[in-house]
N, C-alpha and C positions, 0 to 999 in steps of 0.2 A: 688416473691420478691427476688431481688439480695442478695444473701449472700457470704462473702467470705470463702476461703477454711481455714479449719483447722490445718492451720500450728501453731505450740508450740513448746516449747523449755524447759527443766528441768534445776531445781537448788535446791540444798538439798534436792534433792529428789523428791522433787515437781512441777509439771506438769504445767507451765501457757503458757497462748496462744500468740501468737504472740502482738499483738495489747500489753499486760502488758508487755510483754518482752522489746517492742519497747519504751513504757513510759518510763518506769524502765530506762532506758541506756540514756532518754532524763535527767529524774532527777538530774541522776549523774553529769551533766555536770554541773560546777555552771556557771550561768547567773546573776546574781547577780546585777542592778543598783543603784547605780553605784557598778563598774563602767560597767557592762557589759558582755563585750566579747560575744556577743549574734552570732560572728562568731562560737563559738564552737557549738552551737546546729545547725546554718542556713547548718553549713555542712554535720551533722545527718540528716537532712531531706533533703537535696538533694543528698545523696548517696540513700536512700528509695525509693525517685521519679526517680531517674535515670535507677535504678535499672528496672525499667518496660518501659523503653525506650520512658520517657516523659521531654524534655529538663526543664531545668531549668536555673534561671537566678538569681546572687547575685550582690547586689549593698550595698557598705561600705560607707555611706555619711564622716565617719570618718572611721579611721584603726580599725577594730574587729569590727565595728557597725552595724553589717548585716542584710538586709529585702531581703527575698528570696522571689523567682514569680515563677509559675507553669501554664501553663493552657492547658483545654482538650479543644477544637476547638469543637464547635455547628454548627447546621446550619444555625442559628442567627433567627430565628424565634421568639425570644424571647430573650431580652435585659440580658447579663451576671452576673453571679451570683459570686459573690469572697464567699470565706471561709476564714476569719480570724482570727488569734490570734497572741498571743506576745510572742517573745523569752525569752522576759527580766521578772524577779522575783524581788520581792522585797527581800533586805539582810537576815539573818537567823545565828546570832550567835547557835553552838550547845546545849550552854546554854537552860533545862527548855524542850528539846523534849528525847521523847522514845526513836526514833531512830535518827541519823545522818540525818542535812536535806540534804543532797547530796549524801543520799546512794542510794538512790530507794531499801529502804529496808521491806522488809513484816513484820507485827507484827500478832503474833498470828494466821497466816494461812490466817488472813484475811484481813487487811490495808493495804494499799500500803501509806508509810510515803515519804514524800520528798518536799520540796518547790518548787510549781509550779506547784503540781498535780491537783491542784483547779483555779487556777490563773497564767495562763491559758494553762501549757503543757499539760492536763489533755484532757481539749476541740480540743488542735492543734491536737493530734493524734486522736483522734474519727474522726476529719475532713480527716486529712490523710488518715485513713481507708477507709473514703467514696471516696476522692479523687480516688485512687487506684482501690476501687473497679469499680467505674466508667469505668477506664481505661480497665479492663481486661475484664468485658463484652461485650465490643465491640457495646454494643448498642447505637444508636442512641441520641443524644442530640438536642434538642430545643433550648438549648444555650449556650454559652461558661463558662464555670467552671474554676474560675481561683484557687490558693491556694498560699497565702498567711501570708507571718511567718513575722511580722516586730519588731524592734527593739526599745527599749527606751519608752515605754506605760507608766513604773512607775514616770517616772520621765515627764511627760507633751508631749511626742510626736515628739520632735523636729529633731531628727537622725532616727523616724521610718515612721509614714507613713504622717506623714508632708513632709519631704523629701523624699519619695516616689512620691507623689501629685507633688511638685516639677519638679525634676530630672528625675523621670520614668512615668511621667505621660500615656503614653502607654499600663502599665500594667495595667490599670484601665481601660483603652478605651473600652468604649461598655459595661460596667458592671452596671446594671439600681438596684441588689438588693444585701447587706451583711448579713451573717449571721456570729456573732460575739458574742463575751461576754456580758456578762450582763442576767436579769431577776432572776427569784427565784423560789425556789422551796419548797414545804412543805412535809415534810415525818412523821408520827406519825407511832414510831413503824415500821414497813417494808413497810406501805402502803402510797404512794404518793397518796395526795389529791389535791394537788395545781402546777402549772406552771405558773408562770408568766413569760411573752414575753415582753422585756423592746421593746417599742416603741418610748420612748422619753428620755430625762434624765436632770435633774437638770447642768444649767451649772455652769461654776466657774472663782474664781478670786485670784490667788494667789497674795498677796500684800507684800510689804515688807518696812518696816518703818524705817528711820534712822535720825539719829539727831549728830551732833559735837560742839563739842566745847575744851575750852582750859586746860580742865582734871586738874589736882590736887592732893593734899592731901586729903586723905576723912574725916582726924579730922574737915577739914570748911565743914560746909554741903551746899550743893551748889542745890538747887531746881529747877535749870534753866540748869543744864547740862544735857549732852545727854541719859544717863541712867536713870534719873529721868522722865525726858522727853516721851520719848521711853517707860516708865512703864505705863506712865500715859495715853498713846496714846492709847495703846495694851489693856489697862484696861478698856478704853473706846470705845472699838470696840465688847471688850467680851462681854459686857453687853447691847449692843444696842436693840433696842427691835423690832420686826420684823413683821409687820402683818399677821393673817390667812387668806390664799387663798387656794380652791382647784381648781388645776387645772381638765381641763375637761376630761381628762387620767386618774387621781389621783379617779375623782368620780367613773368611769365604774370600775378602778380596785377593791375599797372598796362594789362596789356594787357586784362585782362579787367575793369578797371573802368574804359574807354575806353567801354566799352558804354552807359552809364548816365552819358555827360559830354555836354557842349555839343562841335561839330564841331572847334572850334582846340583845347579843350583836349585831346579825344579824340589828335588825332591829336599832339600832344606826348608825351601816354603813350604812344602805340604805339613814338614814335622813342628812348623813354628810353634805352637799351643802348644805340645811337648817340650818343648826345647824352652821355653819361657817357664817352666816348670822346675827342667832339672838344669837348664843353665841360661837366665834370665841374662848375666853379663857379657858371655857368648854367643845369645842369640843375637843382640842390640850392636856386638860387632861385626857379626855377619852379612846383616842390610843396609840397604845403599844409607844414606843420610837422608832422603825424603820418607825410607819408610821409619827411622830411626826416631822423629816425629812422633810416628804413631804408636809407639811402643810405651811411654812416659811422658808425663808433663815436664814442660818445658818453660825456664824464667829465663827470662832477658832483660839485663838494662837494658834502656836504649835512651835516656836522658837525662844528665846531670845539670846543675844550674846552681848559683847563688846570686843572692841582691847588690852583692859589690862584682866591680869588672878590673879591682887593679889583684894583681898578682902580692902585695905585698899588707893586704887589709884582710882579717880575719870578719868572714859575713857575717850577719846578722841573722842572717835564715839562709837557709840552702835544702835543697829537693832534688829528688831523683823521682826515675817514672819505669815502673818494669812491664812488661807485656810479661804476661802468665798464661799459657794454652795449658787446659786441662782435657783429661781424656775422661768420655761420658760419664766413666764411674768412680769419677772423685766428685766430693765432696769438695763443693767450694768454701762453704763455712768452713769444715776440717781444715781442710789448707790453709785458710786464712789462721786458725788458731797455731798453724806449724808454721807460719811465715812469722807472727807473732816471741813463738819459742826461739827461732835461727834467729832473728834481729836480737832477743834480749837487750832491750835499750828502752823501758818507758819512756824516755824522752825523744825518742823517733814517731812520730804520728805515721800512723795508716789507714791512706785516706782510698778508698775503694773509687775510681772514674769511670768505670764498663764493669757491669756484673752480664754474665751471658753466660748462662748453665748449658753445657752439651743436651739436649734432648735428644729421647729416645730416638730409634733410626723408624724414618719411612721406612715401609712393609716393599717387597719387591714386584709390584701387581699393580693395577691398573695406567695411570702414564709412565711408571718403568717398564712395565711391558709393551708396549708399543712403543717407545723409544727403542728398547732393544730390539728390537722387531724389523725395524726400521734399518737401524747401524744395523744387522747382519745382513740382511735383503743387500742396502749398498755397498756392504764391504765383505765381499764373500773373504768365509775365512777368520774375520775380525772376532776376537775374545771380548765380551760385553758383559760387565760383574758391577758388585756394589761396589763403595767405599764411602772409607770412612775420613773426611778432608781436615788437614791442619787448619786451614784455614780459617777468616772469621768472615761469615757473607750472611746476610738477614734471610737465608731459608730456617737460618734456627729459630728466626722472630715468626716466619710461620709456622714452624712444628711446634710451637711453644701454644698457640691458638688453633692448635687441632686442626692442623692445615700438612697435610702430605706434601710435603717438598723437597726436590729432585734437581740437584747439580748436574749440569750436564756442558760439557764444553764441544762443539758440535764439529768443530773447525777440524780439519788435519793440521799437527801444528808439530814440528821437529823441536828438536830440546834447542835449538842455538837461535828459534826465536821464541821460543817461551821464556828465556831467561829475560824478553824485554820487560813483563811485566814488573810494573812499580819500578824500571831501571830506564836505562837509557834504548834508543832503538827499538820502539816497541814496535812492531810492525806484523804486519800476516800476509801472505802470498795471495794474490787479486783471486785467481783461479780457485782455489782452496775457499776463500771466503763467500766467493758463488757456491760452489758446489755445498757448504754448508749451509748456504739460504735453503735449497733446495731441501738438503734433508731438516730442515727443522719447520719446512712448510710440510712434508711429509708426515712429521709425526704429531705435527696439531690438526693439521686436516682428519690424522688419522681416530686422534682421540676426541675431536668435537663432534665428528661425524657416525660412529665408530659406539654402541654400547661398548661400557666398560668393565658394565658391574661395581661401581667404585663405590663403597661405603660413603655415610655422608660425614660431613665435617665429625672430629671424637667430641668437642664439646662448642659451646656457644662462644662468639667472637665477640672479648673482652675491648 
């Protein structure tokens, strides 16, 4: 098994290895969308790569908006593999954490604090490592390994690998599988029992509602203006009510994390496609809140707004903005014509911001199987299944271009620091974040070196 050399580096005294050293100085940099600047990390990781005498290539669809390309050259016997992740973080006032989120700072010998260690700087450098390592074995590949850093993920995609797809369309040429963010992981205590491999994911609709009119004094109460309007729209989108489906992802994952439950609850998961049947309202209360997710779509305000700021002026226009997660087999048009019927307001505009269709699920075969291969070798014991992710991450922007893509979150990570992601205290345990470089040099080593038998791309790269 490939491993790399033991190069580290000291700070207060304290010995860490290369791989957290390299994190650590990714942290610092802030990335932040908005607005950005994801050029300040694209150029950390192409002095890295450069370093080993492997070209690299930066494309700014905007100024500072950078999606960096690397690739190792295969003998193409098997259709290319990208490595992905995003430059960009979501915001992080210092407000409410331990340490600075832009320190890359240790807490207690043991966290590694900073925004972006989980989401997803955390993942980019384990690939890096493998990247790298790749490079300095010298050995043979089966197929081209590309690495990939893109820009703007938080915000819907549109400056990173949208505009990649675009504009570089090249750097994808020939690449049939992704391994990217997304999936889950379950840790009790130090012992991982669970991996889930997102093979599919809930798509989305970012909508946005507005309404005008000729604003006022707020002494006349005005029922029909645009803030009333706008309340009433939003009000009626929240509460829509949404049917239970399991999707056919959704059953194998519940059935395969029966494995890893107490005896009653187990055998509840196994009956759920029953139970969504003859009692769809009962099943939806029986699962935790993150599978309750994946049972129906789901609308959320999450912003309201008008053109005035005094409390006593009737606006002149006013807007609201909902996140809508839909599960693979709705219809987004549909929806849209039933978000249409609950507003009943022709004077409310609906303005579509993110259209993103659930795609069909990755097959469970060639880099999911050696991922799985992989997590069970290191985690004797460990339950390794699909899923299907609420989430919204650009593996749907490759399964949308005939690209197998595969969430996988590599880390051992307990639920009291998963909850940092997109919050405060985002942080990962130093020890755990090594041991996860290792397995995710494990399983790219395993599939660039490794036939796969992988089918080639399903169709040509748009």
């Amino acid at each position: 098994m490939l491993l790399l050399a033991g190069e580290a580096s000291s700070v207060s005294g304290r010995t860490w290895s290369r791989p957290v050293e390299t994190l650590r100085s990714y942290l610092r940099l802030d990335t932040s969308n908005p607005p950005g600047n994801e050029l300040r990390g694209a150029l950390l990781l192409k002095g890295l790569i450069e370093r080993e005498g492997i070209a690299v290539e930066l494309f700014e669809p905007e100024p500072g908006r950078a999606n960096l390309y690397a690739r190792l050259r295969g003998r193409g016997g098997e259709p290319g593999l990208v490595l992905h992740h995003h430059i960009d973080v979501v915001p992080a006032s210092p407000q409410g954490w331990k340490r600075p989120p832009f320190a890359g700072a240790v807490y207690n010998d043991l966290q590694l604090y900073g925004r972006g260690v989980l989401d997803t700087k955390g993942l980019g450098i384990a690939q890096l490592e493998a990247f790298l390592a790749l490079k300095r074995s010298g050995r043979p590949l089966v197929r081209d390994v590309v690495y990939l850093a893109t820009a703007d993920e938080e915000t819907g995609g549109r400056l990173g690998l949208a505009a990649v797809l675009e504009k570089r369309p090249g750097w994808l040429a020939g690449v049939g599988e992704a391994f990217g963010e997304g999936g889950d992981v379950e840790t009790i205590v130090d012992k991982v029992r669970w991996f889930g491999i997102e093979v599919q994911q809930k798509g989305a609709l970012w909508l946005r509602l507005e309404a005008g009119g000729a604003g006022g004094h707020s002494a006349s109460a005005d029922m029909v203006g645009p803030a009333a309007r706008v309340a009433r729209a939003a009000s009626r989108l929240a509460v829509m009510a949404r049917p239970v489906r399991v999707e056919p992802v959704l059953e194998r994952q519940l059935t395969a994390l029966a494995r890893v439950r107490p005896p009653a609850l187990a055998a509840a998961l196994r009956r759920v496609a029953t139970d969504a049947k003859r009692d769809p309202a009962g099943l939806a209360a029986s699962l935790t809140p993150w599978q309750q997710l994946l049972v129906r779509d789901t609308v959320s305000v999450t912003r309201l707004g008008a053109d005035s700021e005094l409390v006593n002026v009737h606006p002149t226009r006013a807007w609201a903005e909902v996140d809508v997660r839909l599960l693979p087999s709705t219809s987004p048009e549909e929806f849209l014509r039933e978000v249409a019927k609950a507003i009943d307001d022709p004077a409310v505009r609906i303005a579509t911001l993110l259209h993103a269709k659930g795609e069909s699920a990755s097959p469970e075969s060639g880099l999911y199987t050696a991922a799985r291969r992989v997590l069970e070798e290191r985690f004797p014991g460990v339950v390794v299944a699909p899923v299907l992710g609420p989430g919204l991450s650009e593996n749907r922007v490759f399964r949308a271009h005939g690209i197998r893509a595969y969430g996988l979150f590599p880390f051992r990570l307990n639920y009291y620091d998963a909850a940092g992601i997109h919050s405060t205290n985002e942080r990962m345990r130093i020890d755990w974040f090594e041991e996860g470089v290792e397995t995710v040099k494990r399983i790219v080593v395993g599939a660039a070196t490794e036939s796969a038998t992988t089918p080639a791309p399903q169709k040509p790269m748009r």
